[in-house]
N, CA, C and O atoms as a GROMACS GRO file, in nm:
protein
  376
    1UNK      N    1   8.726  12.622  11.214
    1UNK     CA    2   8.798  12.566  11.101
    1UNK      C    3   8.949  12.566  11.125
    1UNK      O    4   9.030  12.497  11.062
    2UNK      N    5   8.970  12.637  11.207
    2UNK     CA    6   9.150  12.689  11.189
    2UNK      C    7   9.198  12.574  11.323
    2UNK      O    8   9.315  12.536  11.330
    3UNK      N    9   9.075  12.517  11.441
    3UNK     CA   10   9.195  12.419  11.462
    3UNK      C   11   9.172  12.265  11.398
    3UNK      O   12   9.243  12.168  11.424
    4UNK      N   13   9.030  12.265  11.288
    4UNK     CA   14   9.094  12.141  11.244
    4UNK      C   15   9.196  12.124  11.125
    4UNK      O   16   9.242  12.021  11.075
    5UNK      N   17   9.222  12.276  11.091
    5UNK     CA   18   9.354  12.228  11.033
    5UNK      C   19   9.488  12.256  11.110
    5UNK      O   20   9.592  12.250  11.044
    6UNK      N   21   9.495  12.282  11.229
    6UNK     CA   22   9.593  12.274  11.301
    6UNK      C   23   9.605  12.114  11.350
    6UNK      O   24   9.720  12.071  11.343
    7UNK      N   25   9.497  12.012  11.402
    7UNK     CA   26   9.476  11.929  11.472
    7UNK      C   27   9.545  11.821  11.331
    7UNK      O   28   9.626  11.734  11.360
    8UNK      N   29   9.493  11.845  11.155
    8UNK     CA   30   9.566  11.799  11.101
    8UNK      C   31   9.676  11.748  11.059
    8UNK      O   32   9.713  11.640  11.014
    9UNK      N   33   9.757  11.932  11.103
    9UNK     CA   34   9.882  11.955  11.086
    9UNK      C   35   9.970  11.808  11.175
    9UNK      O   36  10.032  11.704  11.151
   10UNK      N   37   9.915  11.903  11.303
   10UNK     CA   38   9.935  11.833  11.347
   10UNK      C   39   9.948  11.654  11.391
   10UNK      O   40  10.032  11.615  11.473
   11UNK      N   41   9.880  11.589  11.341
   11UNK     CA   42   9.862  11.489  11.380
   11UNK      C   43   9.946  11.422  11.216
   11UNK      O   44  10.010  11.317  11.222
   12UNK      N   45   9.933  11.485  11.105
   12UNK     CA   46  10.012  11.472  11.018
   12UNK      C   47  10.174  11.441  11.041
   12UNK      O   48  10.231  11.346  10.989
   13UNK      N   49  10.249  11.557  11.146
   13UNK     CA   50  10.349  11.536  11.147
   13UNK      C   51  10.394  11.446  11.261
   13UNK      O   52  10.503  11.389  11.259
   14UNK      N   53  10.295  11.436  11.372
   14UNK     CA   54  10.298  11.319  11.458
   14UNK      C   55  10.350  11.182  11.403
   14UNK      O   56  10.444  11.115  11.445
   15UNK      N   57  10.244  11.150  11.272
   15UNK     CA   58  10.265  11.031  11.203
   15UNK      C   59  10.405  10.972  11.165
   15UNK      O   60  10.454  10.867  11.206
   16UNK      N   61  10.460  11.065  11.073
   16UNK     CA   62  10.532  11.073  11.025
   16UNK      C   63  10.681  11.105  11.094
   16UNK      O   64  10.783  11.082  11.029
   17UNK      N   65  10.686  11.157  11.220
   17UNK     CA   66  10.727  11.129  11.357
   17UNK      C   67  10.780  11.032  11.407
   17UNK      O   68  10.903  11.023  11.420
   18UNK      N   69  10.672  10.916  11.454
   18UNK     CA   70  10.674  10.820  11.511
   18UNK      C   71  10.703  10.690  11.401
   18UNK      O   72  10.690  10.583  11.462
   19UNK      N   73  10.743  10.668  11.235
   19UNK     CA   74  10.784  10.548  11.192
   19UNK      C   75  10.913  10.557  11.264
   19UNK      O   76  10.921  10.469  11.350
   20UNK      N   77  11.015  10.633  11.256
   20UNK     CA   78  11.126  10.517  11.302
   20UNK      C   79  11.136  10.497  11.442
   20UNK      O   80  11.229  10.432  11.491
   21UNK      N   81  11.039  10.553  11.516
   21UNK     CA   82  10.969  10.486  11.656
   21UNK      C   83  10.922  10.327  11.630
   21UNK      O   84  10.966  10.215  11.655
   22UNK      N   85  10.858  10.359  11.594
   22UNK     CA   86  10.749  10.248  11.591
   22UNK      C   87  10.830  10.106  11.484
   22UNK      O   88  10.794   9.988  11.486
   23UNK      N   89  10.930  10.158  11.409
   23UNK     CA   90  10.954  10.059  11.310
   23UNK      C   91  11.110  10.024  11.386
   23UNK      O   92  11.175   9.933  11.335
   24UNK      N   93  11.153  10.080  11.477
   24UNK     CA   94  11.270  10.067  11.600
   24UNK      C   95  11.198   9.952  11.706
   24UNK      O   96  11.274   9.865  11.748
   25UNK      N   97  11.064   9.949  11.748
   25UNK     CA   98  11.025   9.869  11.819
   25UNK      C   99  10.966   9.735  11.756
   25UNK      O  100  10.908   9.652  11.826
   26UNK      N  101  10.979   9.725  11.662
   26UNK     CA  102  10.918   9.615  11.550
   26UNK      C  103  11.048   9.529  11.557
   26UNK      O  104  11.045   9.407  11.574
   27UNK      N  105  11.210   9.634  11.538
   27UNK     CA  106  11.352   9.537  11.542
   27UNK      C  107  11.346   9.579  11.442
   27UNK      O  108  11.324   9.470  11.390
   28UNK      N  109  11.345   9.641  11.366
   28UNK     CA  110  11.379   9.720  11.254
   28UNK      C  111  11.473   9.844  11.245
   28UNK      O  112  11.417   9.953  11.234
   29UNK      N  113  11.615   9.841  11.248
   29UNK     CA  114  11.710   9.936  11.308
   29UNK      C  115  11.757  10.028  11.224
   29UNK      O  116  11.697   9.989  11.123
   30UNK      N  117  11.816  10.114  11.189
   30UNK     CA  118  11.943  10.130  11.160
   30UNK      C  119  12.077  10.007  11.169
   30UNK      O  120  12.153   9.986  11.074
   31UNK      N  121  12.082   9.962  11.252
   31UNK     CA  122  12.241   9.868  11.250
   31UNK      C  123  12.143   9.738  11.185
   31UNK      O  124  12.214   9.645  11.147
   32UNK      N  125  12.000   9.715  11.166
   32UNK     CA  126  11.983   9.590  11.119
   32UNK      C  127  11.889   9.550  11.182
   32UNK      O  128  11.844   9.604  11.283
   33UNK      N  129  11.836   9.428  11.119
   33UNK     CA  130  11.704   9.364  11.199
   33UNK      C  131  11.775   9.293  11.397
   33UNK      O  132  11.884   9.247  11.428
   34UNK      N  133  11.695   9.310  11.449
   34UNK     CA  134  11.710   9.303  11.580
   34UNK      C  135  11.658   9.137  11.619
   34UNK      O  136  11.545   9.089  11.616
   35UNK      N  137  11.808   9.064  11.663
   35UNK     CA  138  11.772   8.917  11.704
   35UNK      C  139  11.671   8.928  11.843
   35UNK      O  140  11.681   8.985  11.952
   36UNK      N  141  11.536   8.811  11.757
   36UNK     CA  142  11.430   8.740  11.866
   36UNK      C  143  11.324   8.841  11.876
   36UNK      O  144  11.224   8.820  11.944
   37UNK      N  145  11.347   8.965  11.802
   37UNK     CA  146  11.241   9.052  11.742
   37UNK      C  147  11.114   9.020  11.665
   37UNK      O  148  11.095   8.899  11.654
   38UNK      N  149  11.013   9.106  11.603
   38UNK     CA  150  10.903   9.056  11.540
   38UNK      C  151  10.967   9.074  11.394
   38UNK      O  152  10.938   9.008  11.295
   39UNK      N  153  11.057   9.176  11.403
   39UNK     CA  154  11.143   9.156  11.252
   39UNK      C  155  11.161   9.065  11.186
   39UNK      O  156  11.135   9.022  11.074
   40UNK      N  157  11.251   9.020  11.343
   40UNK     CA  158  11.337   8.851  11.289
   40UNK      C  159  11.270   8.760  11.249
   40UNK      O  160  11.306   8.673  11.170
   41UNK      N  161  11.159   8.771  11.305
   41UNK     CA  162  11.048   8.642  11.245
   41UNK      C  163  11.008   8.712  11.139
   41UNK      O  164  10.993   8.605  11.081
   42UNK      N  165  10.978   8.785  11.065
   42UNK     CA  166  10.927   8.834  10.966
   42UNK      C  167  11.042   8.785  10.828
   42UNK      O  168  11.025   8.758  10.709
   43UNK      N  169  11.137   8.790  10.900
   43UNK     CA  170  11.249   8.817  10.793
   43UNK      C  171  11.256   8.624  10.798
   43UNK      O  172  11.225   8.574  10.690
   44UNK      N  173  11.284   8.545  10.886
   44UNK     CA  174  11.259   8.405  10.868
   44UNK      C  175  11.190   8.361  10.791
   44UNK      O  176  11.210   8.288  10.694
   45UNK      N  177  11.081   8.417  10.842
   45UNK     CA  178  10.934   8.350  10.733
   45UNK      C  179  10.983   8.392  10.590
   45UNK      O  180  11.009   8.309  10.503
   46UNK      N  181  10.994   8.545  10.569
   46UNK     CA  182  11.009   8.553  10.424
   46UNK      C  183  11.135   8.435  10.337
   46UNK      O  184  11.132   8.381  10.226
   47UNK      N  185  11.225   8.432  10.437
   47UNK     CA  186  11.363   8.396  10.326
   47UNK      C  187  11.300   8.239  10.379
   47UNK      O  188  11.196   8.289  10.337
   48UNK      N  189  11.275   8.148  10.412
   48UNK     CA  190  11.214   8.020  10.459
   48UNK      C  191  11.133   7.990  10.298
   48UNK      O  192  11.151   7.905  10.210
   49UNK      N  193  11.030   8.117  10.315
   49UNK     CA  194  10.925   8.077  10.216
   49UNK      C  195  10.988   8.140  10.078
   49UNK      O  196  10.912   8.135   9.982
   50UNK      N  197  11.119   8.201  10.053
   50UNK     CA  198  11.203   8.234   9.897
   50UNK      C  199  11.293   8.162   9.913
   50UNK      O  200  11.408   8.206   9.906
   51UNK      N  201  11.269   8.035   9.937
   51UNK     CA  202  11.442   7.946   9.963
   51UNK      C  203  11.576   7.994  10.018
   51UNK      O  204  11.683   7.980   9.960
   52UNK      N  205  11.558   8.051  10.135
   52UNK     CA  206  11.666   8.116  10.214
   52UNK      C  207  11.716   8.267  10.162
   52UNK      O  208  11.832   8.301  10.184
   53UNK      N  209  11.620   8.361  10.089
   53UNK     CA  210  11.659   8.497  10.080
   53UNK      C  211  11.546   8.557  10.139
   53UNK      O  212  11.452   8.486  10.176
   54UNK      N  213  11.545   8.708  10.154
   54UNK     CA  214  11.432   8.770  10.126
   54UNK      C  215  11.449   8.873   9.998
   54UNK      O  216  11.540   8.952   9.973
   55UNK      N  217  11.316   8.839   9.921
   55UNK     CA  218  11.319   8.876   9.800
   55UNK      C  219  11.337   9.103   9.845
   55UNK      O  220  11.324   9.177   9.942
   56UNK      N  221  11.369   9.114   9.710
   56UNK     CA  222  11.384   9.248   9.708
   56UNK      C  223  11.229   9.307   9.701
   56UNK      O  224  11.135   9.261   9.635
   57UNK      N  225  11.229   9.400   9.769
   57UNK     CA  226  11.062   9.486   9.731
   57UNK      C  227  10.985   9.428   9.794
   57UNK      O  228  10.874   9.482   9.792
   58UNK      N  229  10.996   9.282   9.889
   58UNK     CA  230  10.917   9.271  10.014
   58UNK      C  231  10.857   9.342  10.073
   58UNK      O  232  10.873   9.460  10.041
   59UNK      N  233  10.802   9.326  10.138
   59UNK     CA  234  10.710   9.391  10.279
   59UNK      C  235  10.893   9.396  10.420
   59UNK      O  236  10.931   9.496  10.481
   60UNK      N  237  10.936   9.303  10.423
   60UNK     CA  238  11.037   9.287  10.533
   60UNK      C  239  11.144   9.377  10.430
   60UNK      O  240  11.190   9.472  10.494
   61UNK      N  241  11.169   9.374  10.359
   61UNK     CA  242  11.269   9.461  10.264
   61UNK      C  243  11.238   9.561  10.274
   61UNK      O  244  11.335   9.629  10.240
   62UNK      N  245  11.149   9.629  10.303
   62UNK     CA  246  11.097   9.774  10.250
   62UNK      C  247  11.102   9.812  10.402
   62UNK      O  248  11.182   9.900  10.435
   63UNK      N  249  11.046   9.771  10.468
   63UNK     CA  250  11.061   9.800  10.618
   63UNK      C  251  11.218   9.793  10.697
   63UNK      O  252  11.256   9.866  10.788
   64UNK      N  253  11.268   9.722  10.654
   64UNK     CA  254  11.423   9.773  10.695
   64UNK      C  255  11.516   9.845  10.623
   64UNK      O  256  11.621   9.884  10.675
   65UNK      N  257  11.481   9.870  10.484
   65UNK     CA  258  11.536   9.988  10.420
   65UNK      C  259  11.462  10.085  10.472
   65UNK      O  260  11.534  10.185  10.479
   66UNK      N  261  11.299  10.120  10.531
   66UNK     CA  262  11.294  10.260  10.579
   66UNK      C  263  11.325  10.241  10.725
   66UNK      O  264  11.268  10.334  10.782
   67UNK      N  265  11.395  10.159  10.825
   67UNK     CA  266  11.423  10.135  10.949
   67UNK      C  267  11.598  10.179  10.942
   67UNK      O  268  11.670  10.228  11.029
   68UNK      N  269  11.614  10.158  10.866
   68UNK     CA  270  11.768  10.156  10.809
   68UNK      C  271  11.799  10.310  10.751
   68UNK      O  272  11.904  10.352  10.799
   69UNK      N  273  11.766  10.358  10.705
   69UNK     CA  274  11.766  10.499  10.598
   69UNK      C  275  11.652  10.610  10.638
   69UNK      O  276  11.660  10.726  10.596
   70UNK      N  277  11.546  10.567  10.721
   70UNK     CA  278  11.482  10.650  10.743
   70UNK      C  279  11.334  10.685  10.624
   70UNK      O  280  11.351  10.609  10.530
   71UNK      N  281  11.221  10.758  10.604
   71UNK     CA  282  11.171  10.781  10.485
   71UNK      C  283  11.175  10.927  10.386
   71UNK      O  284  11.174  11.041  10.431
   72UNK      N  285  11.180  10.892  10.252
   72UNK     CA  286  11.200  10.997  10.187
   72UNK      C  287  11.161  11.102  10.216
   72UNK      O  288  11.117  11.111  10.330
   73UNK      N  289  11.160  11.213  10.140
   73UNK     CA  290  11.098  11.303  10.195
   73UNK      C  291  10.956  11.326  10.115
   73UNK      O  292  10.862  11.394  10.157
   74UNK      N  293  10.962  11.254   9.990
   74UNK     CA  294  10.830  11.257   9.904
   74UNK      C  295  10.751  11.129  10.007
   74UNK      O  296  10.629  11.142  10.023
   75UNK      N  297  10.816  11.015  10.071
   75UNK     CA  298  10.732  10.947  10.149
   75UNK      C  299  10.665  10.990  10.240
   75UNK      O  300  10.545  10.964  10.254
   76UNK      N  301  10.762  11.094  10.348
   76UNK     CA  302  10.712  11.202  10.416
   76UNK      C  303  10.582  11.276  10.398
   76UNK      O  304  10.470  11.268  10.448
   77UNK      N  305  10.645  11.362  10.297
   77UNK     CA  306  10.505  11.399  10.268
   77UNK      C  307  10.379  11.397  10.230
   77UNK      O  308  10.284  11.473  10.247
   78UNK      N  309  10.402  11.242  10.148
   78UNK     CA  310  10.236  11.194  10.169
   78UNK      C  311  10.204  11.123  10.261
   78UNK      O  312  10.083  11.122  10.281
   79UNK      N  313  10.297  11.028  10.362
   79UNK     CA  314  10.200  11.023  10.503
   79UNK      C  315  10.151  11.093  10.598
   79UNK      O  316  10.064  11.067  10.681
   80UNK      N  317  10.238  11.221  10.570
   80UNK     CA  318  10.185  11.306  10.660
   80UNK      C  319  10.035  11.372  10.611
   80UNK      O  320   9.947  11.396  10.694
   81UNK      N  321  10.020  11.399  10.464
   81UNK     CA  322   9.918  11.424  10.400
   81UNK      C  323   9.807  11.364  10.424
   81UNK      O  324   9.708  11.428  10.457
   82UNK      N  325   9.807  11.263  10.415
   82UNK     CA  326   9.712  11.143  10.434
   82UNK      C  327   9.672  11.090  10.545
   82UNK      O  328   9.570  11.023  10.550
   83UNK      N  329   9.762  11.118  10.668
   83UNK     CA  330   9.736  11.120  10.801
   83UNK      C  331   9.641  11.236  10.845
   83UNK      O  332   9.544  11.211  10.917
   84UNK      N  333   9.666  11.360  10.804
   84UNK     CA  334   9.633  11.469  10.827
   84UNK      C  335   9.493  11.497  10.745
   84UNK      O  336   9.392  11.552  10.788
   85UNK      N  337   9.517  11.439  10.608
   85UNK     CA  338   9.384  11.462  10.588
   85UNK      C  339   9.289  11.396  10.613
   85UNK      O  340   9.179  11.447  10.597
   86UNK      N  341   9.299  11.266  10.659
   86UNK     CA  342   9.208  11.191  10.726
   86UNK      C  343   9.138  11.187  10.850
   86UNK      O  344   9.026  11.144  10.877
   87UNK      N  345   9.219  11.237  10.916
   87UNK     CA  346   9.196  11.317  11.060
   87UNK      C  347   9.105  11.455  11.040
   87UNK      O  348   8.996  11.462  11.096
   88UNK      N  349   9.158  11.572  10.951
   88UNK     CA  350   9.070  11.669  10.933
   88UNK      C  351   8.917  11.611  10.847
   88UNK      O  352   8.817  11.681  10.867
   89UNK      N  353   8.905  11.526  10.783
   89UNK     CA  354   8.777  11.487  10.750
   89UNK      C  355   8.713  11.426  10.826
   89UNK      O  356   8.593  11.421  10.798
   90UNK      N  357   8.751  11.368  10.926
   90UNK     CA  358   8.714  11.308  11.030
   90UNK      C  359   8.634  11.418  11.163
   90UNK      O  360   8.526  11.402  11.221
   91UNK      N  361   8.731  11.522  11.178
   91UNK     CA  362   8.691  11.641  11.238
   91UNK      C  363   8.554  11.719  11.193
   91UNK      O  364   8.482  11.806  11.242
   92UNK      N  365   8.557  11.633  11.061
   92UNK     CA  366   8.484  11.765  11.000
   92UNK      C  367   8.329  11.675  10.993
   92UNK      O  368   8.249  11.756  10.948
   93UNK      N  369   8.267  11.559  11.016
   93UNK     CA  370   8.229  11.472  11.003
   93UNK      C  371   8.143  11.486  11.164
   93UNK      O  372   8.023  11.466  11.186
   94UNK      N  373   8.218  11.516  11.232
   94UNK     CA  374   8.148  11.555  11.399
   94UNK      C  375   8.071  11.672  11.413
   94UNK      O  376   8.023  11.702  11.522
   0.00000   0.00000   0.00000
């Protein structure tokens, strides 16, 4: 029992780890969406299809405010939760 809640833990904070990995390789920055990126097309399409903006509370909005700022720490903690507990039920299932 004690390492599938280590393997949880773990893999919990892995998750939660790797967004501004993973949302850095998308072109999703800190300094901004990244030209010829999958961002940039994301962010095209959206403001294309809102008459040249992207609306607030998007999918492309929300992803470069947490690419930009990083995630809360209440966001934090439920992906890591939810990572982790999905993984330990999963463990537990074998």
């Amino acid at each position: 029992m004690a390492g599938i809640i280590a393997a949880s833990v773990v893999t919990g904070a892995i998750a939660v780890g790797s967004v501004p990995v993973v949302l850095g390789v998308l072109g999703f920055t800190g300094a901004g969406i990244t030209a010829g990126s999958l961002a940039a097309g994301m962010m095209s399409t959206a403001a294309t299809a809102n008459g040249g903006a992207v609306a607030a509370g998007s999918l492309v909005a929300i992803l470069q405010s947490v690419g930009a700022a990083g995630l809360s720490l209440s966001s934090s903690l439920m992906l890591g939760s939810a990572v982790g507990s999905g993984v330990g039920a999963g463990l537990l299932l074998l």
